[in-house]
C-alpha positions, 0 to 999 in steps of 0.5 A: 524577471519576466512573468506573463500572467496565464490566460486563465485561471489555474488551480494549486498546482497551476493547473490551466482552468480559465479556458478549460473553464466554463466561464471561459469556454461557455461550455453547454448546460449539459457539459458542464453537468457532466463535467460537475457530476465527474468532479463529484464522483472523483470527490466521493471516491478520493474522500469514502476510499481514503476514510475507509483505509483509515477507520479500518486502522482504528478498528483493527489493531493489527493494522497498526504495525510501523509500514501501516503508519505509513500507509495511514500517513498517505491515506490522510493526504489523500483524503485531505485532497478529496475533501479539500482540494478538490471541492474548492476547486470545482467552481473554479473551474466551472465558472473561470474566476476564483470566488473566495478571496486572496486569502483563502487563495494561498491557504488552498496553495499551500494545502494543495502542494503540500497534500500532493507532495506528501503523498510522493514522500509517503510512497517513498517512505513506504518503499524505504520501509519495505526495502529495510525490512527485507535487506536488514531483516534483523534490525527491522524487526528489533524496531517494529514496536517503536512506534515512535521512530515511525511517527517521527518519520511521518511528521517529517514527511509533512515538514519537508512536503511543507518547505518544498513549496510553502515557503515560495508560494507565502513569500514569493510576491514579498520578495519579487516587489508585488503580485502578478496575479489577477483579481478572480484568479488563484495560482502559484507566483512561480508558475512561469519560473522555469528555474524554480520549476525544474528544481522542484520537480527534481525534487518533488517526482524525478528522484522520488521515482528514482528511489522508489525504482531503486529500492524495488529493484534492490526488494526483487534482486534479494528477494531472487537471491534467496529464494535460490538459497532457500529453495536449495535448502529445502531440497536437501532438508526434504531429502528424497522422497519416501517409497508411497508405501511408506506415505500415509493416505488420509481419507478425504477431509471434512469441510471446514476442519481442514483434514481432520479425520472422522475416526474412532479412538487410535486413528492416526492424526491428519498427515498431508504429504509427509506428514505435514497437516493441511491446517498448518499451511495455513497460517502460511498462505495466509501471510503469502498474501500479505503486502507492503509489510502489513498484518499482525505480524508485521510483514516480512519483518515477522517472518522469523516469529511466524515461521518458528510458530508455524513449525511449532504447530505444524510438529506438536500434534502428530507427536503421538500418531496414535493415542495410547501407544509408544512412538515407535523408532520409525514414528519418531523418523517420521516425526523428524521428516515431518518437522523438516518438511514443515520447515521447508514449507514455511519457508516457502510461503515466507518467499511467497509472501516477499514476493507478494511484497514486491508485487505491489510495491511495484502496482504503488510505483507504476500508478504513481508515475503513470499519474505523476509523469505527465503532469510533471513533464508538461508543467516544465515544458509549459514554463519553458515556452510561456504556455504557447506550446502545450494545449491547455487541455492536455495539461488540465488532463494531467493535472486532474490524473495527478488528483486522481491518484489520490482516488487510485491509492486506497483502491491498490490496499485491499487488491495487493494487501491481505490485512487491509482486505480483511479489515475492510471486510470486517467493517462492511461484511462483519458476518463473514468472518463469524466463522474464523478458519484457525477457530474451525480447525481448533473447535475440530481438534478439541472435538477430536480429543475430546469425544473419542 
């Protein structure tokens, strides 16, 4: 089998880095601080972002729901790559030659491939998770506290990112009759092997993309279907819409209580429209925001528990709409007008939320093939014609986009996912959230009943 040896030395994933080097090159004191300063930066990055996703998991225990295994799982690959991959081969690539040996040469492979090639599992897994937890909603909930099974499925994660490659970088010089590659140079055995390239990729991106892809569409077309459905029921739920004289008009609320009223004893209790408080859509809107199944509750799996407490909350204060008086027949159609509404209102935030959901899962998958894509594509390209018709720039810019994935992922958690942002507040800005909403709303309603 023919294998021409690179003109220079490539990185894990052989990425060109002796002509790109500036060992090769003789890049300019000055352009070889910029280019250090950027590698440094992108180190920083990969490395803060990533530790921050995962002690926000161990500070809050909300977090630890079974589709936030699998973002920690993804995160310790990123993070593993930042702190790993990424320094070693920084002077590499700024002096043209590998400095620290055979030995660590492989270990840097291995853990290269590997870290890489878990991360395309994980986004997998996490899209698998969320396409179970909105098409089989029933069985997802029954195991959200079996956290075994997701610890399961993370380990083997890291068993099929390890077989995918490892085995081939350990033993390919074994089983080819000796090494092709030079002294002061570190890179893959196979780079050249067209056949091994093109299946490995197959498996490492093209149908990890493909099923990604798949279970997104199938989250968005269920997720379209029922809210036809449900949007039709809450209509007729709702039923028409009372005479105004017949809706309450609250005055305005105070800051911080979300409605409630500053009356004396006897005053009827915060109404919004048909009867249903402001308070109440709260916990609602909040889990609208939540993201790839995360929170205390579980993501879309929790949906059916949270909308039941919500509708609880939402119907149990107005029973009595004035103290010491009997609820009177038209209170109590009131009282069942309310509690409808506010079933149609969950459902609402619920399908809001699934949207959400589906949102950015979509951000996850567009990033991750946007940084994928080039790389995969030009090292097949680059294996076909030897490395004579691909610049050895553009495929050293791929590969660092490839890297800088790992950079992009923690930064996606806290603009798509609430829980996530909430954590990352409560260990940088703890002071923010001293005053807690649902606490506002309950020191309200004790000062309420309390002190006529």
């Amino acid at each position: 089998m023919e294998r021409s040896p690179p003109d220079g030395p490539l990185n894990a994933s052989g990425a060109l880095a002796g002509e790109a080097a500036g060992g090769a090159r003789g890049f300019s004191a000055a352009w070889t601080a910029v280019l250090a300063a950027l590698m440094a930066l992108l180190i920083v990055a990969t490395v803060l972002g990533n530790a921050l996703v995962m002690l926000a998991f161990v500070a809050d225990s909300s977090l630890r729901t079974q589709n936030n295994f699998f973002l920690l799982n993804l995160a310790i690959s990123d993070f593993l790559v930042g702190a790993f991959c990424i320094p070693l081969y920084v002077p590499y690539v700024l002096t043209g030659r590998w400095p620290f040996g055979r030995g660590l040469c492989k270990l840097w492979l291995v853990v290269d491939y590997l870290l890489c090639t878990s991360s395309v599992f994980n986004i997998v897994l996490i899209s698998y998770d969320r396409f179970l937890s909105v098409t089989r909603a029933v069985s997802y909930r029954a195991q959200q506290g079996d956290t075994r099974r997701a610890v399961q499925k993370m380990v083997l994660v890291w068993v099929l990112a390890f077989l995918l490659y490892g085995p081939a970088i350990l033993s390919w010089e074994y089983l080819s009759g000796g090494s092709s590659i030079p002294e002061g140079h570190c890179y893959a055995e196979f780079f050249y092997n067209w056949y091994f390239l093109i299946t490995a990729s197959t498996l490492e991106f093209f149908t990890p993309f493909l099923s990604v892809t798949f279970f997104n569409l199938s989250i968005y077309l269920n997720i379209q279907r029922r809210t036809r459905v449900r949007l039709d029921g809450a209509r007729e739920a709702a039923g028409p819409e009372p005479p105004p004289e017949a809706q309450p008009s609250p005055p305005p609320a105070v800051p911080g209580c979300w409605g409630c009223w500053q009356k004396g004893r006897g005053e009827a209790l915060p109404l919004h429209r048909y009867g249903v408080g402001v308070g109440e859509a709260a916990p609602g809107a909040e889990a609208g925001e939540m993201a790839l199944g995360g929170g205390s509750g579980g993501g879309a799996a929790a949906s059916p528990t949270s909308s039941s407490g919500s509708s609880s909350r939402g119907t149990e204060r107005p029973r009595s709409l004035k103290r010491g008086s009997k609820p009177s027949a038209s209170s109590a159609s009131l009282e069942k007008r309310m509690k409808m509404v506010s079933q149609s209102i969950t459902q609402r935030f619920r399908l809001s939320r699934d949207k959400k959901v589906a949102k950015s899962l979509a951000v996850i998958v567009s990033i991750f093939g946007l940084c994928w894509a080039p790389y995969t594509l030009l090292m097949i390209i680059r294996a076909a014609c030897h490395g004579h018709c691909i610049p050895d720039y553009w495929y050293e810019t791929s590969f660092w986009l490839l890297w800088a994935n790992s950079a992009v992922n923690p930064v996606l958690y806290p603009l798509c996912h609430y829980s996530f942002r909430r954590a990352f507040t409560k260990l940088l800005c703890p002071q923010k959230l001293k005053i807690q909403p649902h606490s506002s709303l309950e020191h309200c309603w004790k000062k309420k009943t309390t002190h006529p």
